[in-house]
C-alpha positions in Angstrom: -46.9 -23.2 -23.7 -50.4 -22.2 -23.5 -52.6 -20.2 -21.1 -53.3 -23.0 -19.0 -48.9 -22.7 -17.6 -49.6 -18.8 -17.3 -49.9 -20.0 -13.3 -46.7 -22.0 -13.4 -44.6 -18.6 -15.2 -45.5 -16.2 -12.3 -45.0 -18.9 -9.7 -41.6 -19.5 -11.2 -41.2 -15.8 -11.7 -42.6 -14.5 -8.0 -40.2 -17.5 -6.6 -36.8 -16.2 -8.3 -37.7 -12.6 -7.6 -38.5 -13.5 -3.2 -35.5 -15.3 -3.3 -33.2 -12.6 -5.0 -34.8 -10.0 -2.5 -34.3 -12.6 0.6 -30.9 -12.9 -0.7 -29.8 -9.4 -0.1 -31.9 -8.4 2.6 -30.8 -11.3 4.7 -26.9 -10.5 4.0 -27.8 -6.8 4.7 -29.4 -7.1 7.8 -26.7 -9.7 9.1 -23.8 -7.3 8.0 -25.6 -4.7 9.7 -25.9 -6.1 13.1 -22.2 -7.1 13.4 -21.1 -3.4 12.2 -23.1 -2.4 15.4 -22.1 -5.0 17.2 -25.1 -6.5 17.4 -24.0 -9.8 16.4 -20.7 -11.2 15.9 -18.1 -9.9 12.8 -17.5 -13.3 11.3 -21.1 -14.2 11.7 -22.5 -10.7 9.7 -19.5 -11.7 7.0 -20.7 -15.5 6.7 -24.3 -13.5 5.8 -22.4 -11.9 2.7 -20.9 -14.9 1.9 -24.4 -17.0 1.9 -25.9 -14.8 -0.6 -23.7 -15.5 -3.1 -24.6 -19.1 -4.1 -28.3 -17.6 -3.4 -28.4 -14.9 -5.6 -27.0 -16.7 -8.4 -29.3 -19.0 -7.9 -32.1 -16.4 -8.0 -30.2 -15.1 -11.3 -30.1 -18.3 -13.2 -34.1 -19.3 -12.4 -34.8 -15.6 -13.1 -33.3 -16.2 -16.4 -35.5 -19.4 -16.6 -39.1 -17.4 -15.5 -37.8 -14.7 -18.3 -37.4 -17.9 -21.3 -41.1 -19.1 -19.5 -42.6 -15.4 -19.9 -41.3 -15.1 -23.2 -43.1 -18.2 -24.1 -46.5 -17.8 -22.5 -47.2 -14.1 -23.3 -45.2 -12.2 -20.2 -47.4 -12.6 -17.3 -45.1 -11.8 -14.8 -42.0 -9.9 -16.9 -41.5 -7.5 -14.4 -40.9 -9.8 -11.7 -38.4 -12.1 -13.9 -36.5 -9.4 -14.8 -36.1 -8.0 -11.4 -35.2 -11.1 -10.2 -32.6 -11.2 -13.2 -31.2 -7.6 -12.3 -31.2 -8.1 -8.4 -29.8 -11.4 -8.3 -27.5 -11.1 -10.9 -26.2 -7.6 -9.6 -25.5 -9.0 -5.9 -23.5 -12.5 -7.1 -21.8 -9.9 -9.8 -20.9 -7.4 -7.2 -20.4 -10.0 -4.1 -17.9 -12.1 -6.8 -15.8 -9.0 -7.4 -15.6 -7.6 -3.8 -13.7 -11.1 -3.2 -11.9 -11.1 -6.4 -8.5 -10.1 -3.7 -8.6 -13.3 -1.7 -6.9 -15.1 -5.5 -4.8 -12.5 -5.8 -2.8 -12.0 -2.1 -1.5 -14.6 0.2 -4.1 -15.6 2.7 -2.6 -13.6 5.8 -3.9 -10.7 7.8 -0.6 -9.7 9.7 1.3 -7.0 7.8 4.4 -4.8 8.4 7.5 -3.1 6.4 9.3 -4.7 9.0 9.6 -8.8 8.9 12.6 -9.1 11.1 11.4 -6.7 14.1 8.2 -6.1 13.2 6.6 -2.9 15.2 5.2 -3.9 18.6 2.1 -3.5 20.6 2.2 -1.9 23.9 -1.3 -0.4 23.9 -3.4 -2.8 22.3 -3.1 -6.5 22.4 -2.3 -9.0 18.9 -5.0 -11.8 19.0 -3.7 -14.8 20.7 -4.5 -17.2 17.6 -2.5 -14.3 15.4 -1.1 -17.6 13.4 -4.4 -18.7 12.3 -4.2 -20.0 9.0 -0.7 -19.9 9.1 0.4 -22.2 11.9 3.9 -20.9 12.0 5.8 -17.8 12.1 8.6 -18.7 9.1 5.3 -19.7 7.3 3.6 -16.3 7.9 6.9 -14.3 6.9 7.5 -16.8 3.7 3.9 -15.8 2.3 4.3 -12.2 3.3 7.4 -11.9 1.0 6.3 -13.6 -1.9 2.8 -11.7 -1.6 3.8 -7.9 -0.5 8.0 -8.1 -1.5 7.4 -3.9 -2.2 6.6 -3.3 1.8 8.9 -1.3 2.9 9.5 1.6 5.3 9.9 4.8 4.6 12.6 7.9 5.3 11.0 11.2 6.2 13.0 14.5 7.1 11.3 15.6 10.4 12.1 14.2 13.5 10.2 11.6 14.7 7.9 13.5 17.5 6.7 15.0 14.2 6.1 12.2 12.1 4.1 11.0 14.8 2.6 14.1 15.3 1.3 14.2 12.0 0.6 10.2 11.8 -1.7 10.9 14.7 -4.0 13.8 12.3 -3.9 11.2 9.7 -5.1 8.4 11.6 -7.7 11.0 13.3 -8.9 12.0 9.0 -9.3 8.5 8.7 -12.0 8.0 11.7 -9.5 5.5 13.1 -9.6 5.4 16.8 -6.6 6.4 18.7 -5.6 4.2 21.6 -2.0 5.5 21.8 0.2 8.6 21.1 3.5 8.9 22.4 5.5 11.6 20.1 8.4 11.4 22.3 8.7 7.3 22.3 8.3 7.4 18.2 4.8 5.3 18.5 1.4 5.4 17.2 -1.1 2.8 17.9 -4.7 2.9 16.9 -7.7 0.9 16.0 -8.7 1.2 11.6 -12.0 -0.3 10.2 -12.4 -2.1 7.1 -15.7 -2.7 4.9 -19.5 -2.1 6.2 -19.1 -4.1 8.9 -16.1 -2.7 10.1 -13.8 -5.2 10.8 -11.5 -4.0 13.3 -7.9 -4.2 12.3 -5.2 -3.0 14.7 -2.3 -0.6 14.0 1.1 0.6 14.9 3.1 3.2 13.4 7.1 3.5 14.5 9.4 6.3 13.9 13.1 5.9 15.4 15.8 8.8 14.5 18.3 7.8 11.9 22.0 8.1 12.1 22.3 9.8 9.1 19.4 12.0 9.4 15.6 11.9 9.3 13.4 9.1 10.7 12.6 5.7 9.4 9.1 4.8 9.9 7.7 1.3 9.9 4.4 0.1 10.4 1.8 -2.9 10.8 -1.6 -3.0 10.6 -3.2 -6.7 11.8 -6.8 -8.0 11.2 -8.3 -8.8 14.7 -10.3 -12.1 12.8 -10.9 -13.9 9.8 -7.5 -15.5 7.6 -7.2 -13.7 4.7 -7.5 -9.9 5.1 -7.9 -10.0 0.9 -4.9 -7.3 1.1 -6.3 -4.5 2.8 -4.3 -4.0 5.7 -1.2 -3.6 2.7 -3.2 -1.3 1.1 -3.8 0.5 4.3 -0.1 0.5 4.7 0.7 1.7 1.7 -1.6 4.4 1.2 -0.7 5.6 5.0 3.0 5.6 4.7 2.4 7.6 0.9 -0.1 10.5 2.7 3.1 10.6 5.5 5.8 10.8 3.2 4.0 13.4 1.5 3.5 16.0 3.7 
């Protein structure tokens, strides 16, 4: 190229560097709104999700203004390159924060229990709880073959205690209590997931065993979206470990 393009490089550069910026800026503001409240959950997720495509975008004409600098003396490196790191940095880290959704059935209903799973009394399951799913041998098929190590657990305390001490836990967690009834064996409370916090609802159940000790089952349910890209297992999981623990 010669001097005369030098206009066209930080045109092209200035472009893939806005649009990077837009790119995140747009998907933070909208995330931020709908942790507040401000605007719906789904909608401040869909702003994440629109970045994607638009910061690889940003990324791959970045790459182009860099090839154009390169060419025509660097005019506008900085700008290039900052589109490069930006754009490329969200789709890299946006790509990997949904990595889950290939690797765990696309469900956001979860418990140890699949025949009687724990019930509700405080708090209410979403009415279209089968979205996604359509049926409820459908929603327990895909649970098994995608969580078949869910289990319960067996503590030695009775279980006014193990609710007792389920109900710090969910407090050290910031979850927000809506039920505590040590003498009934139930637990339910509200958890949030990501920066937007997605509300998922939760029930911990303790019922006095025979033999001894309490079994303890539990089932935390994503209040929207499909695919919960496993957290409200992990949730589970880690809850029932810090429990057992103790």
């Amino acid at each position: 190229m010669t001097n005369g393009n030098h206009p066209w490089t930080r045109r092209v550069s200035a472009f893939a560097f806005v649009l990077a910026i837009a790119a995140v800026l747009v998907a933070f503001i909208g995330m931020t709104l709908a942790r507040f409240d401000l605007v719906g959950k789904l909608p401040g997720f869909m702003s994440f999700l629109y970045m994607v495509p638009v910061a690889g975008v940003a990324a791959l004409v970045g790459v182009i203004a860099l090839i154009m600098n390169w060419r025509t003396g660097w005019p506008a490196a900085k700008k290039a390159v900052g589109a490069v790191l930006i754009g490329g940095g969200a789709f890299g880290a946006a790509t990997l924060a949904m990595s889950p959704a290939s690797q765990v059935p696309a469900i956001h209903d979860i418990t140890t229990d699949l025949d009687s799973p724990p019930a509700f009394t405080e708090l209410s399951i979403p009415e279209d709880n089968l979205r996604g799913v359509d049926t409820v041998e459908k929603w327990k098929e895909m649970h098994v073959e995608g969580y078949p190590d869910l289990d319960g657990i067996v503590v030695d305390a009775s279980p006014a205690d193990v609710i007792a001490k389920a109900e710090q836990l969910a407090a050290d967690r910031g979850w927000t209590i809506a039920a505590a009834a040590p003498e009934e064996g139930r637990l339910e409370a509200v958890s949030y997931a990501s920066w937007i916090k997605f509300e998922d609802i939760v029930v911990v159940q303790a019922v006095a065993q025979e033999q001894g000790g309490t079994r303890v089952d539990m089932r935390s349910v994503s209040r929207v979206g499909v695919s919960d890209l496993g957290e409200n297992a992990k949730r589970i999981r880690a809850f029932l470990a810090d429990l057992q623990a103790g």
